[in-house]
C-alpha positions as CSV (number, residue, x, y, z in Angstrom):
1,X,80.8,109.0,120.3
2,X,78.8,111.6,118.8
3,X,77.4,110.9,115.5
4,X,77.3,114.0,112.7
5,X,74.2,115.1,111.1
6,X,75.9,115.6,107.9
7,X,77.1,112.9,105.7
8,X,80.8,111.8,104.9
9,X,82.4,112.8,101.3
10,X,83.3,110.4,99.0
11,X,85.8,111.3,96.4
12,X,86.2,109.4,92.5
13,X,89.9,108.1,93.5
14,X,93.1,109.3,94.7
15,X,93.7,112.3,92.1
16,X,90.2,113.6,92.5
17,X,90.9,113.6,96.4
18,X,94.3,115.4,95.2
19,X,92.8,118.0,94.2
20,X,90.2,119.0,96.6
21,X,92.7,118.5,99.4
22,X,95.1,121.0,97.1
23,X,92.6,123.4,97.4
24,X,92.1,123.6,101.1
25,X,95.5,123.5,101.6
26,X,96.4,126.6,99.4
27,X,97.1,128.8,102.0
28,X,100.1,127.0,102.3
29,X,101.2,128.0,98.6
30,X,105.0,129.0,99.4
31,X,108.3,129.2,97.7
32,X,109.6,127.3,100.7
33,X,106.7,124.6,100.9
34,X,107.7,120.7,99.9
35,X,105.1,118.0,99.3
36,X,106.3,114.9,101.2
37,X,104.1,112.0,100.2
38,X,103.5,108.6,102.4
39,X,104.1,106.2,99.9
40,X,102.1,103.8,98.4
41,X,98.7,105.2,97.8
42,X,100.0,108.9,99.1
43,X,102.0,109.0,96.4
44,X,99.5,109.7,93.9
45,X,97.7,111.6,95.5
46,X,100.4,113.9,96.6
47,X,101.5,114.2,93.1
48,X,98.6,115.6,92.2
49,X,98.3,118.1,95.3
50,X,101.8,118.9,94.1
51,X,101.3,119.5,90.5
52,X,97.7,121.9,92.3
53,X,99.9,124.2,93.9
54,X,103.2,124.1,91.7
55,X,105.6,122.9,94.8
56,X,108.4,120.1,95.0
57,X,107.3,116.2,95.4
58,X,109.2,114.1,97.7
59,X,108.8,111.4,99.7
60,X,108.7,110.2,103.6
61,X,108.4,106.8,104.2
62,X,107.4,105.5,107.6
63,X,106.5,101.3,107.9
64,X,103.3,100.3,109.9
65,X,103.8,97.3,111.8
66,X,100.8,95.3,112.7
67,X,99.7,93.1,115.3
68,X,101.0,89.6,115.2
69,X,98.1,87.9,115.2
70,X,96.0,90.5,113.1
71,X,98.5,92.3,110.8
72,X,95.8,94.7,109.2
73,X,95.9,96.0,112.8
74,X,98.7,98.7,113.3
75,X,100.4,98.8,116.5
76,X,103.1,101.1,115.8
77,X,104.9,103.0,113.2
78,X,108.9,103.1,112.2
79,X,110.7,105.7,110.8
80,X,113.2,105.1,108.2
81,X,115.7,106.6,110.8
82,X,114.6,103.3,113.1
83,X,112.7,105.4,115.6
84,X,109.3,103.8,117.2
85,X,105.7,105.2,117.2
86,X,103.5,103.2,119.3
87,X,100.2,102.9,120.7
88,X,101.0,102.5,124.2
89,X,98.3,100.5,125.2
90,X,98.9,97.7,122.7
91,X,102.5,97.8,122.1
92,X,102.9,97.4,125.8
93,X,101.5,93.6,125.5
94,X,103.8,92.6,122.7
95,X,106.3,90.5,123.3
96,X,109.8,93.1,123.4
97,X,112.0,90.8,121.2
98,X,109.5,90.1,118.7
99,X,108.3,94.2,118.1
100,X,112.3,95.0,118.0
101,X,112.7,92.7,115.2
102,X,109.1,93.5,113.5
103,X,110.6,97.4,113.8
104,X,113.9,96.2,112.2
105,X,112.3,94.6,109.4
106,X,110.0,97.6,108.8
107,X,113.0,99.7,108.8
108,X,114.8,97.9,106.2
109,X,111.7,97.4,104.1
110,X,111.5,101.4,104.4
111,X,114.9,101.6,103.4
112,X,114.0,99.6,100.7
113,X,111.2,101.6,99.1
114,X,113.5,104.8,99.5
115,X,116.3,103.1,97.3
116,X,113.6,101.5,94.8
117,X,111.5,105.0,94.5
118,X,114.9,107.6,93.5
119,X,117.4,107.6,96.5
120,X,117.7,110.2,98.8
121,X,115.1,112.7,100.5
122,X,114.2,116.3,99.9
123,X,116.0,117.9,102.8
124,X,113.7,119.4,105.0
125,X,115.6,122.1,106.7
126,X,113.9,125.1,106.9
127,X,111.3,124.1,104.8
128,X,107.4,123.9,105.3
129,X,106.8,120.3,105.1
130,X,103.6,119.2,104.2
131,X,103.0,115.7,104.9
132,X,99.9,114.2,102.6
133,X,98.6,111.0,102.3
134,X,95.2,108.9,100.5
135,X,93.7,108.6,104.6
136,X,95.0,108.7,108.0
137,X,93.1,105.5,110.4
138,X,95.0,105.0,113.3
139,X,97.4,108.3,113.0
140,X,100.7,105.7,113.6
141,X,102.7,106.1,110.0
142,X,101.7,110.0,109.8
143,X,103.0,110.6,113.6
144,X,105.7,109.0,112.5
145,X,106.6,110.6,109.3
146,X,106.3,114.2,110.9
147,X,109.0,112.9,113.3
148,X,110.9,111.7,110.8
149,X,111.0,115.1,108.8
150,X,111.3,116.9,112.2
151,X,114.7,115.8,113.0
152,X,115.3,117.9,109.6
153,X,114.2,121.3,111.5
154,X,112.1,122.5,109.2
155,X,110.2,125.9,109.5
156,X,106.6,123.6,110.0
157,X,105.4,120.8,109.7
158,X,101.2,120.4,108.2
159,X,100.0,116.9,108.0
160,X,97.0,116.8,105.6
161,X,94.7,114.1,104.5
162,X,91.4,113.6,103.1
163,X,89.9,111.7,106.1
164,X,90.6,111.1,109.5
165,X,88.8,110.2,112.5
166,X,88.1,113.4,114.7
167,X,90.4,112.0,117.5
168,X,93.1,110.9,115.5
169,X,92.8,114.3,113.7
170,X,92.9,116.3,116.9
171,X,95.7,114.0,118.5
172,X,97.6,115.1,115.6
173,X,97.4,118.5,116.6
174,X,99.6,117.8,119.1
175,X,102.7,116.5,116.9
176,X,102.0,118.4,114.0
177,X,101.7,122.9,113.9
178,X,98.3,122.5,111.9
179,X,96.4,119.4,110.5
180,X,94.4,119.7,107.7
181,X,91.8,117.2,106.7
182,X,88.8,117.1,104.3
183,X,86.6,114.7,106.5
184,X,86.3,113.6,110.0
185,X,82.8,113.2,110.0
186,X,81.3,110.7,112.5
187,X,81.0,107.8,113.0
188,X,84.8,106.6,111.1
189,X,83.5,104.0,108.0
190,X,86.0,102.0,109.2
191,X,88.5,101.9,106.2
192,X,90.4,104.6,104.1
193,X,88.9,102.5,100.8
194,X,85.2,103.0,102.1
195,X,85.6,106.4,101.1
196,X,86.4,106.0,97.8
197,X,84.9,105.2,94.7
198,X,87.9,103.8,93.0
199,X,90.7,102.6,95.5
200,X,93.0,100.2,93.7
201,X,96.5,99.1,95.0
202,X,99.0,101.2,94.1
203,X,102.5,99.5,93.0
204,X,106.1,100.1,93.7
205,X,106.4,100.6,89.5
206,X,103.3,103.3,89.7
207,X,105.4,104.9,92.7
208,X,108.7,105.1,90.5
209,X,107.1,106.4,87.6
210,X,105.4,109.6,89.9
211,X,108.9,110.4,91.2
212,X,110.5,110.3,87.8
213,X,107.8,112.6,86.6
214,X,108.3,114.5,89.5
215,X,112.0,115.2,89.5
C-alpha cells in the first residue's frame, strides 16, 4: 500500500464536513438533483449539503450487517427492498441460514427507520441522485444504497463522502457514474470518527427533527 506524502483532513463535525463536501459537489447544482442521505450520521450531514446547494433532502436507508462474531465488522449490506451486498470473500464463510435471517432483520429494522423518519421515499426517477453520507469504510451500505435508488431509473447516480479509502473509492466507480470524495489519503485511519473532531451518535429523534425541517 502506498502511503501519501500529504496529510489527511480533519473536519470540526458533520455540518462543517457538510459543507466542504457541498462545495465540491456543486457542479452537480440541478433543478433535477435530490440529496439522499444514509441515515444516522449522513443525515446531518446531508442536510447541510442540502441546505449548501438549495436541493431536496431525502433519505435511503440501507442496513450493515456485521460478522457474527465481530459485529463492528461489516460483511454485507441490505437494501430496504431486501436485496444483498456482500463481500464475497467473507460472506461466503457464513453460515447461509444465519446471513438470511441477519438480512431479514436488517430489512425490517430498515423498514423501520423509514416509517420512524417520515414514511415514504423521494422518488428517484429521472432524477440525479446524490447519495451522501458522514464516511464510507468498507463501501457495503453505499453500494447498497445506489442499488437501491437505481431500481428507481434515475438520470445518475453520484455517491459522495468526505473520506474513503482509495480502493473502496475507486470500486465505487464501478457502481456509481461518478464518486466524489474529500479524502482518500493513505494509509485509511481506520475509522470514519478518527477524522473528526466532534463525532457524536446521532439519534433516531435528531434524524426526525432534520426531515421535518426538511419537508
Amino acid at each position: 500500500m502506498k502511503t501519501d506524502n500529504r496529510s489527511p483532513l480533519h473536519f470540526e463535525d458533520r455540518r462543517d464536513a457538510g459543507v466542504r463536501l457541498a462545495k465540491a459537489l456543486a457542479r452537480y447544482d440541478s433543478e433535477d438533483a435530490v440529496i439522499y442521505a444514509l441515515p444516522r450520521g449522513g443525515a446531518v450531514l446531508g442536510a447541510e449539503v442540502a441546505k449548501q446547494l438549495e436541493l431536496p433532502l431525502a433519505l435511503v436507508i440501507p442496513r450493515k450487517i456485521g460478522h457474527p462474531e465481530n459485529p463492528e465488522y461489516a460483511v454485507c449490506a441490505v437494501t430496504e427492498e431486501g436485496e444483498l451486498v456482500c463481500n464475497e470473500e467473507e460472506s461466503s464463510k457464513l453460515d447461509p441460514k444465519w446471513l438470511k435471517a441477519a438480512a431479514k432483520r436488517g430489512q425490517n429494522e430498515a423498514k423501520r427507520r423509514r416509517a420512524a423518519y417520515g414514511g415514504a421515499r423521494l422518488s428517484a426517477t429521472g432524477k440525479l441522485a446524490i447519495i451522501v453520507d458522514d464516511g464510507i469504510a468498507t463501501g457495503l451500505t453505499m453500494r447498497a444504497a445506489i442499488r437501491s435508488l437505481r431500481r428507481e431509473l434515475p438520470s445518475e447516480v453520484v455517491a459522495a463522502a468526505p473520506i474513503a479509502p482509495r480502493e473502496v473509492a475507486e470500486y465505487l466507480r464501478g457502481e456509481a457514474d461518478d464518486v466524489v470524495v474529500l479524502d482518500d489519503t493513505e494509509p485509511f485511519l481506520g475509522a470514519i470518527g478518527a477524522y473528526y473532531k466532534s463525532f457524536p451518535q446521532v439519534t433516531d429523534e435528531e434524524v426526525i427533527r432534520i426531515m421535518k425541517a426538511a419537508v
